[in-house]
N, C-alpha and C positions, 0 to 999 in steps of 0.2 A: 550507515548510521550505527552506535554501537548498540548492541542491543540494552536495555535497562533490567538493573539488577532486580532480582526475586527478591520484593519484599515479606518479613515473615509471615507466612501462613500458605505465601501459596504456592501453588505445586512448581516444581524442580523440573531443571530440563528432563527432558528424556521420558517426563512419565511418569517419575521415580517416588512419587508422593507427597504429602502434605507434610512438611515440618517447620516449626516454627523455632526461630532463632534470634536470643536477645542483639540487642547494637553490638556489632564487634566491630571495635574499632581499628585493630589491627591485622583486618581481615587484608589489606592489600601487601604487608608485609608475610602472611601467610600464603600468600599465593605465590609470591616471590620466593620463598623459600623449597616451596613444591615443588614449584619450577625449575629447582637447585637440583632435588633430588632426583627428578626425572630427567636432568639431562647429564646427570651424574649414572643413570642408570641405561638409559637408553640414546644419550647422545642427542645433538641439532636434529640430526637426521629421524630420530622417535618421537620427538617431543608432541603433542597435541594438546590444545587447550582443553579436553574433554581428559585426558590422563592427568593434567595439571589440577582440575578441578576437582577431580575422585582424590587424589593425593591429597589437596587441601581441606577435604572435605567440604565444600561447598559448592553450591550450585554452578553448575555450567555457566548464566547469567554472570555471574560475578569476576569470571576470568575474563570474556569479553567486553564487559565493562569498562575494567578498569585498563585491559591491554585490547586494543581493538584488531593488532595482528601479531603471529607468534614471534615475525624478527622484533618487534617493541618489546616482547612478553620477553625473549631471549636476551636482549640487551639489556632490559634494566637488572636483572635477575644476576647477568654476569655483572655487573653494576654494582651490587648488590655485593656479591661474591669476591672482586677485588677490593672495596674500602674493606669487609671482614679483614681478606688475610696481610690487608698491608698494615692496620690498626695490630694484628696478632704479631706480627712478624717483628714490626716496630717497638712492641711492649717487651717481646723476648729479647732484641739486642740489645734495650735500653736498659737489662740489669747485667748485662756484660760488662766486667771489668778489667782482665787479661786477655789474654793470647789466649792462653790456656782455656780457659772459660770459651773463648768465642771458638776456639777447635771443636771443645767438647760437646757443640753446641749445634755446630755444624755436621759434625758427625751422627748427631741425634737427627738432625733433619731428614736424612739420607736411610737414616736404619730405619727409623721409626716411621717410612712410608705405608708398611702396609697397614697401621692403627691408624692412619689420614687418608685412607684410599679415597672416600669420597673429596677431600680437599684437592688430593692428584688430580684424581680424574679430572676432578673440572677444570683445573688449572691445563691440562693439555686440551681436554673439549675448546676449551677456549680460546685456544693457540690456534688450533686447526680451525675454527669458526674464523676466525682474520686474516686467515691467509685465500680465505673466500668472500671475506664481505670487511672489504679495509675500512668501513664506519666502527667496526669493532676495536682496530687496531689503536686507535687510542688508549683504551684499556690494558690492554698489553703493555703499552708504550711506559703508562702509569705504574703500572705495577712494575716493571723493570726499571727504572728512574727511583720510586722507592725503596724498595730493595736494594738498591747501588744506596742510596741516600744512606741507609741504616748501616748499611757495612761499614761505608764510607767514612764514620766516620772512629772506624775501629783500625782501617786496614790502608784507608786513604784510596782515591778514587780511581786509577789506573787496578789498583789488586783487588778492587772489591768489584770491579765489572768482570775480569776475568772470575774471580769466586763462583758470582753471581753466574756466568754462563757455565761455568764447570758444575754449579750445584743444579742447575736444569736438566742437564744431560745424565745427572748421576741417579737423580730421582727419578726422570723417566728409565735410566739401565733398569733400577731395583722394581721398578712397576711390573716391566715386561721378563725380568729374569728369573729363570725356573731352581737358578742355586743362589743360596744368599751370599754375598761378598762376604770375606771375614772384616771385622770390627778394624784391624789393625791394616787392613787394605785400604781401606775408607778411611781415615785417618790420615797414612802417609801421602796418600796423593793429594787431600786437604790442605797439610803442612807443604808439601812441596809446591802447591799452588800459592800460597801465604806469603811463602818465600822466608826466608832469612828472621829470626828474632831480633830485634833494635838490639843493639850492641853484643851479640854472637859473633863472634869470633871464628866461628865454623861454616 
């Protein structure tokens, strides 16, 4: 049975005291987000609903409540996690207008991982969470169909799958790599992946 949430006033798991707490209604969307950061910070493998509930600030009660085990609490959370970056990802190609723009655009992606650490991380957490528990793999699947979707219709859908798997690999290199690529490395291999400008000549 799940356990029933701590109504305000009374005491918190663990012992921790009496506090009283107006209706938050967006208390399950706060947990889900906690959930983001702890396994952004400590991975599937750290995650505990008692870490997720200190993150959120809220009683122990309330994390089992509403997730009654941690693969539930880890799936919707990644759930959670892919509509974000495909709504984000989607709103940035949809003010793309050239080549040029969607180079510059992709190249941003790539540099500018380490200001998005916590979006990497979890985007590989998440990789590796699927290749362990294929109920996961749907999410992935989503997120890469999207992502094709949005290129797709900049680059057309054979160049924007290759993109799409050359920008995975690139972001995880800059994750794990101890020198930064130069700007104009990141770049040429972008364009050479892009292929050819519509009516160049070259």
């Amino acid at each position: 049975m799940r356990e029933k949430e701590a109504s305000p006033g009374q005491e918190t798991a663990g012992g921790e005291g009496r506090r009283t707490r107006r209706h938050d209604p967006r208390r399950r969307e706060r947990v889900l987000d906690a959930a983001l950061d702890v396994l952004a910070r400590d991975g599937v493998a750290g995650i505990t609903h008692r870490k997720v509930a200190a993150r959120a600030d809220v009683p122990l009660g309330s994390v089992t409540y509403h997730f009654a085990s941690l693969t539930e609490l880890c799936a919707r959370a990644f759930a959670r996690y892919v509509q974000q970056r495909i709504t984000e990802y989607g709103a940035l190609l949809a003010e793309v207008t050239s080549r040029e723009e969607l180079i510059d655009v992709l190249v941003d992606q790539v540099r500018e991982v380490p200001s998005r650490h916590r979006s990497a991380i979890l985007g590989f957490e998440l990789r590796l969470a699927a290749l362990r528990d294929p109920a996961l793999r749907a999410l992935t699947q989503e997120w890469s169909r999207s992502s094709r979707e949005a290129l797709a219709r900049l680059t057309g859908p054979e160049t924007a799958a290759r993109l799409d798997a050359l920008l995975e690999g690139m972001i995880m290199h800059t994750l794990l790599s101890t020198e930064r690529e130069p700007r104009e490395v990141t770049r040429a291999t972008i364009v050479q992946t892009l292929g050819r400008a519509s009516g160049s000549g070259t």
